[in-house]
N, C-alpha and C positions, 0 to 999 in steps of 0.2 A: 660376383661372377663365379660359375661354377666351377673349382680347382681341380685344374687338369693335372692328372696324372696314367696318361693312359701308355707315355713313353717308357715310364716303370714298370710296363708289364708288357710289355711285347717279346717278354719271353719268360720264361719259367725258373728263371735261374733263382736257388735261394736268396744271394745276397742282393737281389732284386727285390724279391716279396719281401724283405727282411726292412727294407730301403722305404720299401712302401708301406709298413705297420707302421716304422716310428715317424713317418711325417704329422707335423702338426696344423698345420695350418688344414680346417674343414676335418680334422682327426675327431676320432673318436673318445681320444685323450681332452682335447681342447673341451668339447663339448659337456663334457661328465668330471673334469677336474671341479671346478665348486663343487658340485653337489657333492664327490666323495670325499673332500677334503671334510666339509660338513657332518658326513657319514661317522667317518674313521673319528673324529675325534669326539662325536658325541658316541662311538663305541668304545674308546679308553677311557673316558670319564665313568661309562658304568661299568665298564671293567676295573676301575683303579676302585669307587664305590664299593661292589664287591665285595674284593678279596682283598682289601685294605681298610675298610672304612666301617664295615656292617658287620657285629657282633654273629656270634656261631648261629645265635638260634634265628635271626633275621637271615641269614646266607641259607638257609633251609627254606625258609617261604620265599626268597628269592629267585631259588632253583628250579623250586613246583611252578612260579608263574615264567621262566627260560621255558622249560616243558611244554607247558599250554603255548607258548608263542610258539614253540615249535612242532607244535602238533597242530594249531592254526593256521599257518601259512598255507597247508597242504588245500585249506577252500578256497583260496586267492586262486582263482585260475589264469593267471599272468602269460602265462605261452598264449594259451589260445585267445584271449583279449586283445592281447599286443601284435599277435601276427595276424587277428583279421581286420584290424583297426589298421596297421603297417601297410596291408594288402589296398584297402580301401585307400589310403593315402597316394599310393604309389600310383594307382593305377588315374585315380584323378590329376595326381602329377604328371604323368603320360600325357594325357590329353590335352592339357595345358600346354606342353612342351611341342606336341604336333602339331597346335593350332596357333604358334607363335606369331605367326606372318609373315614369313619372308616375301618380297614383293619380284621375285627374279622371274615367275612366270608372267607376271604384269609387265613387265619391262619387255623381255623376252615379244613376247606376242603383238607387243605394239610397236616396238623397232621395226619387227618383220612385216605386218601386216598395216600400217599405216607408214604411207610412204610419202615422196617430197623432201627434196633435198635445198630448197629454199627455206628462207627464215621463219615462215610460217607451217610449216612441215614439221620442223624443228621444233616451234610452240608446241604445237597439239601433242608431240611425242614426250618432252618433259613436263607440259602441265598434267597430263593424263596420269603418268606415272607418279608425279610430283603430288599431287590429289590424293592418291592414294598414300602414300606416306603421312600427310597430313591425315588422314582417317587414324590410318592408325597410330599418330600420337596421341589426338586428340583421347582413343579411347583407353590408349594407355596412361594417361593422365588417372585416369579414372582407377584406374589398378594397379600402376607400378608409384610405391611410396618415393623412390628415384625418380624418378619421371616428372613427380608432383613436383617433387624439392627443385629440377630442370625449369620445368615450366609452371609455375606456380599461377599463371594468367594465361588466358588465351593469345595474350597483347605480346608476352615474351615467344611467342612461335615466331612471330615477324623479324627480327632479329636475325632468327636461328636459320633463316630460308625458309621453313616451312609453307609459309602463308607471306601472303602480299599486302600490304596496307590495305588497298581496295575491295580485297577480298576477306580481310578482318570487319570492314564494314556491314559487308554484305552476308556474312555469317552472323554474327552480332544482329543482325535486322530480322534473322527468323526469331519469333518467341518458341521457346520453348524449354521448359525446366527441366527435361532432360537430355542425358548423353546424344548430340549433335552431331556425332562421328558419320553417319550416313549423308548429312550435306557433300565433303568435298569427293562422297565416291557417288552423289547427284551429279553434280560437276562435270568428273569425269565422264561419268556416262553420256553425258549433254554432247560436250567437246567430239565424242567418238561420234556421236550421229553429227555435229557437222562437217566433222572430217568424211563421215560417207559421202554426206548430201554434195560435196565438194570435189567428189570424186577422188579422195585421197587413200580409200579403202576399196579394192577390186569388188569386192562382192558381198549381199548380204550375209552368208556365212562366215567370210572372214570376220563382219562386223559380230558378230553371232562369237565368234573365239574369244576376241578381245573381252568382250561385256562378261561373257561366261568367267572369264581368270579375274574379272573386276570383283565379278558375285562371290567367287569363291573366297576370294580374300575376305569379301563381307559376312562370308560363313563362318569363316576362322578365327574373325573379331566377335562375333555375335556367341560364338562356343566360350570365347574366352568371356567376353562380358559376362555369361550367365553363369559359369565356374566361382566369378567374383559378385557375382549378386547373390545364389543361392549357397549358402557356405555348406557343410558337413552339421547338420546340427551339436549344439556347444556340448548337450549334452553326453554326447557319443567320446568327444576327448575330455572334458570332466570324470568318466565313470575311467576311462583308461590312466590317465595324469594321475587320480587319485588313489587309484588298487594300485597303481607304484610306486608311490609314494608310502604311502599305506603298508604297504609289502615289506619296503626295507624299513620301516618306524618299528614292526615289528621283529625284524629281522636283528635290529641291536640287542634285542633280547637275548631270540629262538637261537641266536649263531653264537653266543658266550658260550667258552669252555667250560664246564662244570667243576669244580676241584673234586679231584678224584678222592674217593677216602682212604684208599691204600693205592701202594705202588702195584700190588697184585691186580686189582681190579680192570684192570684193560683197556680203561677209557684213554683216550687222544687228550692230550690238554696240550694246547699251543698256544700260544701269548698273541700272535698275529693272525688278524683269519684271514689268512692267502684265499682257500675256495670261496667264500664271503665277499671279498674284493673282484674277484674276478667274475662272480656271477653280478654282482654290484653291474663292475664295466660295459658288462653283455646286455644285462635287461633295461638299463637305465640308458645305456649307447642307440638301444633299436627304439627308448620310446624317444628318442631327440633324434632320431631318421625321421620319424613321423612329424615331429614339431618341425623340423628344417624343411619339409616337404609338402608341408599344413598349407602353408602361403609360399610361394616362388617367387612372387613378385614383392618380398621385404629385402632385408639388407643383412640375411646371414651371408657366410662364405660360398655356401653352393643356390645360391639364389640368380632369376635371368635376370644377367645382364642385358636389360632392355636398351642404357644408353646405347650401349654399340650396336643393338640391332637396329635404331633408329638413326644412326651414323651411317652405319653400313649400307640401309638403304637408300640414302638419299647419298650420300658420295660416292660409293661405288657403284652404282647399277646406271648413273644419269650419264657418265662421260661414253656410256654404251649406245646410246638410245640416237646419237649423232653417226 
């Protein structure tokens, strides 16, 4: 589920943004701890090597090839890689995120517009709505790894409400080898024209609203199905994963102190590299935004929480529809 902290910043106060850096949980800390811990110490090992381990005339050919890693980093072009590849992520992650599902205008439009206050009124308004939930678990099966581990069978929706024995059959009785999810928004559709034929819907355009908020929801499964059909080609986060990678491999070099050869010579030598670390946190932090954001529907920290959206529609929207 993605980690709310949006009560941390409803206002500007330092010890608030301050509150909001060191949280860990979905931090940027959490994320980027292995790999620097792995960094930092395969950078004192060739620092202790160095300037502890390699005779004068080897710490001379070892300084000319520090040079060349730090004269090569500059063709790694890692901002612009990483922020168009970040951009391309984000904004795929958008669309995913608009096209979730919520089923409130479905529900909505057929409380109001199919009416009947007896028991069979009452059918056609929670099967209608009820259908469409079942749609979209069905195709969330398909794309939330949670979801899967939930419903690991079509057999376990029955249980859960979803689906009725009889209607498990009757699903089950269509062939066909792929995603099924448009069956129970068939269903529903069906149900709305006999709620018309029955006089239970005033007019064809009311029938015309309802069907339309059915489609759209079919829109919004059909955006997300083909989000998780057609991925990002592999290649595109291979060439990105790897120039970062790549980056700081050479960067344990290019970022070693140099030993000065006099105390006059003016060079910096620091034993810790503070600016090395921090740009470490920074470029390594934005390329695991893009990996957290790669897939939404796994099981990092700011990943959808699809259970609840499948909770939420079927328990809270149905005690409305009466």
């Amino acid at each position: 589920m993605t980690v709310p902290y949006h009560h941390q910043v409803a206002t500007s106060k330092p010890h608030l943004i301050l509150k909001l850096l060191f949280r860990w949980k979905g931090s940027v800390w959490k994320s980027v701890l292995v790999e620097y811990l792995i960094w930092i110490v395969s950078y004192f090992i060739i620092y202790a090597i160095y300037r502890y381990a390699l005779p004068k005339y080897n710490q001379k050919s070892l300084e000319e090839f520090i040079r060349f890693c730090d004269k090569s980093l500059g063709f790694i072009p890692l901002n612009f890689m990483l922020s168009f590849f970040v951009t391309t992520v984000v904004n795929r992650w958008t669309v995913m995120f608009t096209n979730l599902g919520l089923i409130d205008n479905v529900a909505l439009f057929t409380a109001q517009y199919v009416q009947g206050d007896d028991a069979r009124g009452r059918m056609f308004r929670r099967n209608i709505v009820r259908y469409c939930c079942l749609a979209h678990a069905i195709l969330l099966r398909d794309v939330s790894m949670k979801i899967r581990r939930r419903f690991p069978t079509i057999d376990s929706m029955v249980p859960a409400g979803f689906m009725m024995p009889h209607e498990l059959e009757k699903y089950e009785s269509i062939k066909n080898r792929y995603n099924k999810s448009w069956v129970p928004l068939n269903w529903a559709l069906s149900l709305l024209n006999i709620a018309k034929e029955e006089g239970r819907v005033d007019s064809e355009y009311l029938e015309y609203a309802v069907a339309t908020e059915i489609r759209n929801l079919r829109a919004n499964m059909i955006t997300i199905w083909q989000h998780d059909w057609v991925s990002i080609p592999v290649l595109y986060p291979q060439v990105v994963f790897a120039a970062t990678y790549i980056y700081f491999i050479l960067a344990l070099f290019a970022r070693q102190f140099i030993i000065p050869q006099d105390q006059l010579s003016g060079e910096v030598d620091l034993h810790f590299p503070i600016i090395s670390s921090i740009t470490f946190i920074i470029y390594v932090g934005w390329m695991k935004v893009a990996m957290a954001l790669l897939n939404p529907f796994g099981e990092d920290d700011d990943d959808f929480d699809c259970n609840f959206l499948l909770d939420r529609n079927l328990t809270v929207l149905f005690p409305e529809l009466d």
